[in-house]
Every structure is written in C-alpha cells, then in structure tokens.
Z-matrix of the N, CA and C atoms (Angstrom, degrees):
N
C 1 1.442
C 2 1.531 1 111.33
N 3 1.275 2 109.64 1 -25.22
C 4 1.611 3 103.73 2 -170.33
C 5 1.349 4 110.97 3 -71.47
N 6 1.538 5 108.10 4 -46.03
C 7 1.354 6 136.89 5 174.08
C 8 2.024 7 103.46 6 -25.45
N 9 1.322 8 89.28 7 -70.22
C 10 1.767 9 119.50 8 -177.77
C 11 1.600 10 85.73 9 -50.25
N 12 1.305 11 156.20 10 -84.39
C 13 1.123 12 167.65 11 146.71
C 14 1.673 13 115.72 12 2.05
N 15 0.954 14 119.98 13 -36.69
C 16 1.435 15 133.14 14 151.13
C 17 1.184 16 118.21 15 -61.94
N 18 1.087 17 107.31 16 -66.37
C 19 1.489 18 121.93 17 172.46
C 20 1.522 19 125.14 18 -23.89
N 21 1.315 20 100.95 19 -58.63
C 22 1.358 21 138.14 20 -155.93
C 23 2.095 22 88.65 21 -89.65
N 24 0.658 23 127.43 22 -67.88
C 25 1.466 24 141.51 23 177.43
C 26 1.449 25 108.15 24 -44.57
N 27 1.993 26 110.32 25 -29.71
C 28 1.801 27 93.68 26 177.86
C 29 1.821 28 104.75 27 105.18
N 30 1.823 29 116.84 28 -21.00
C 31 0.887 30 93.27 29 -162.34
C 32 1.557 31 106.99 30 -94.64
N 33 1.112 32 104.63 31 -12.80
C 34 1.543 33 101.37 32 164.40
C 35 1.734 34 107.48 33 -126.15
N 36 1.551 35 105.34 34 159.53
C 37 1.152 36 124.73 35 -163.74
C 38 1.601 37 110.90 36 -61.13
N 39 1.014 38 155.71 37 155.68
C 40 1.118 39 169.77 38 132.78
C 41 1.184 40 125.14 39 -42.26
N 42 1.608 41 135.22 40 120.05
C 43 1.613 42 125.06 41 -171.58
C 44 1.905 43 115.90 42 -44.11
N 45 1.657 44 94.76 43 -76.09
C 46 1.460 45 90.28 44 -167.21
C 47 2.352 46 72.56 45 -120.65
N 48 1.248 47 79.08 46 170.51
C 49 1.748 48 95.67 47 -178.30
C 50 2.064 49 80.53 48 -133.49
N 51 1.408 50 101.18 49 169.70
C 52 1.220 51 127.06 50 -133.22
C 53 1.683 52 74.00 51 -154.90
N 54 1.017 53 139.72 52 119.99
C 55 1.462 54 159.35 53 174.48
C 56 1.840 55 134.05 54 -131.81
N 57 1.764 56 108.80 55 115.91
C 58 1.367 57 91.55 56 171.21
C 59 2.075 58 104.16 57 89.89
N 60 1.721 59 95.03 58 -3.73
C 61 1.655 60 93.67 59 159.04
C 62 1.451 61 133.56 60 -97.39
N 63 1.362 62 90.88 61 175.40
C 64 1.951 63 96.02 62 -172.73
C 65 1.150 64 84.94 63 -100.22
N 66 1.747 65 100.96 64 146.54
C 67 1.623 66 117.87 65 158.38
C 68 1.185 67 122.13 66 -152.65
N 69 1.411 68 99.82 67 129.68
C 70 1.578 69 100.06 68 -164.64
C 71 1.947 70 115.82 69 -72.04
N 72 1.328 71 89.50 70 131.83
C 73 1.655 72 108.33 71 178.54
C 74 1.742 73 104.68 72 -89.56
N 75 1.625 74 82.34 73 111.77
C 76 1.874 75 101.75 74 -174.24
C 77 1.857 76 100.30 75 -72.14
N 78 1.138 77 119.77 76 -22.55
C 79 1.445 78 127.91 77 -175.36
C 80 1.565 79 100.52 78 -69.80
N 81 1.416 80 111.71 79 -78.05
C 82 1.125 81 130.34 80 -164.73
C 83 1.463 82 116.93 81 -77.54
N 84 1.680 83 116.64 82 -16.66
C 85 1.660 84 103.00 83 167.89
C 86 2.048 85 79.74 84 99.71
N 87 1.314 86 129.49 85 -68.87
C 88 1.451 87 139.41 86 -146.73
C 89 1.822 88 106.05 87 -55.80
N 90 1.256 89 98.07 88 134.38
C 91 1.761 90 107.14 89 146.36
C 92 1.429 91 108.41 90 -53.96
N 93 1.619 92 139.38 91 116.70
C 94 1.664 93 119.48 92 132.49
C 95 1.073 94 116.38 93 -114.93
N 96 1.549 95 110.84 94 -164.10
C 97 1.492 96 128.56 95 -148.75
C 98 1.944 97 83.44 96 -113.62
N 99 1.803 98 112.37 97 112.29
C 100 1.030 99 101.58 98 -170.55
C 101 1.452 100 92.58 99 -137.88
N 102 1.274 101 128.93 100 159.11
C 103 1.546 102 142.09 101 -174.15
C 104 1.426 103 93.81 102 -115.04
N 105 1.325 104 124.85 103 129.44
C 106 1.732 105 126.86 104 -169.77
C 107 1.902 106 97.54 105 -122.33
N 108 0.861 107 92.84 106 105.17
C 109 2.277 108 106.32 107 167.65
C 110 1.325 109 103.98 108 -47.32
N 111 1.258 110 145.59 109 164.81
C 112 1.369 111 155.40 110 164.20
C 113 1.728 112 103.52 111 -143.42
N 114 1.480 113 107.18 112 129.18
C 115 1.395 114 101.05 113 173.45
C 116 1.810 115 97.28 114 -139.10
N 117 1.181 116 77.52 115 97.00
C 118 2.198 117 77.94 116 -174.51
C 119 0.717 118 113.70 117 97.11
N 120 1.312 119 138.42 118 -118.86
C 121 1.292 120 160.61 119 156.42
C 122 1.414 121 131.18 120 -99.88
N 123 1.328 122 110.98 121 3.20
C 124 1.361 123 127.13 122 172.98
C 125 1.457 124 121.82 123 -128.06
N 126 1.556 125 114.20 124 132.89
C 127 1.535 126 111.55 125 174.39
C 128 1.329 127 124.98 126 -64.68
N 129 1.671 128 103.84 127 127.85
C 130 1.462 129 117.73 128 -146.67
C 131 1.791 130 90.60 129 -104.40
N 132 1.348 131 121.37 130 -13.79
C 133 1.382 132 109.83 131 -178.51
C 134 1.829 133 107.58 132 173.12
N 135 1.557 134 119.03 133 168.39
C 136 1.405 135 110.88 134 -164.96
C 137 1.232 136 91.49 135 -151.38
N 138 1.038 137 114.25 136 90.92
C 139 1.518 138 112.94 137 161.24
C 140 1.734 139 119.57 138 -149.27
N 141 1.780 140 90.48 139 -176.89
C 142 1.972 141 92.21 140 -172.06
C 143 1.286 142 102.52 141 -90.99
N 144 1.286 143 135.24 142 -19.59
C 145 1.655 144 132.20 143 155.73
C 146 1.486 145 128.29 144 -73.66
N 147 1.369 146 127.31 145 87.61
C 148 1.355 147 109.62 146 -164.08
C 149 2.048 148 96.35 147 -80.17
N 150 1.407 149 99.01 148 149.62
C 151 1.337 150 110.16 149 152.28
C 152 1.499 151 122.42 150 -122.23
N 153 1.207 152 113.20 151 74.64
C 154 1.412 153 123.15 152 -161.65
C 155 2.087 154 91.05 153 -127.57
N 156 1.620 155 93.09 154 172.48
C 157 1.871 156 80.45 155 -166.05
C 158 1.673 157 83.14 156 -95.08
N 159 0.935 158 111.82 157 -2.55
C 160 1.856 159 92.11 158 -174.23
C 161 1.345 160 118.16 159 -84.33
C-alpha cells in the first residue's frame, strides 16, 4: 500500500503511464485529455502531468 501511496503522491515513478487518454470528469460531466499512473494493478494517479519514468 505504501508503494501505491508513493506512487500516487509523485514521489516515486509509476510502472507503465497510460498517455494521450480521455477521461471522464465525474465533477464536470466533460471528456479530457488525461495521462492515467499504473502501480500494479491498481490506478496509482490521473492526471495531465505525468511523473512516470517513461
């Protein structure tokens, strides 16, 4: 879990990143342009800045 928590925080890198996708914004109703973290098997983070090593 900590790992996932790192992950998620930026301070360590992310397995594979996910680049150049749509994701739907539950707030806003909108499609955007979002880069998704992967840490294992669980999503480690969702954003338009990836900090992942790839």
């Amino acid at each position: 879990m900590s790992d996932l928590i790192d992950h998620g925080r930026g301070v360590a890198p992310a397995d594979p990143a996910l680049r150049g996708g749509r994701v739907f914004e539950l707030i806003t109703g909108d499609l955007a342009e979002r880069g998704v973290e992967i840490c294992g098997d669980a999503i480690a983070g969702v954003s338009g800045i990836m900090r992942c090593c790839r």
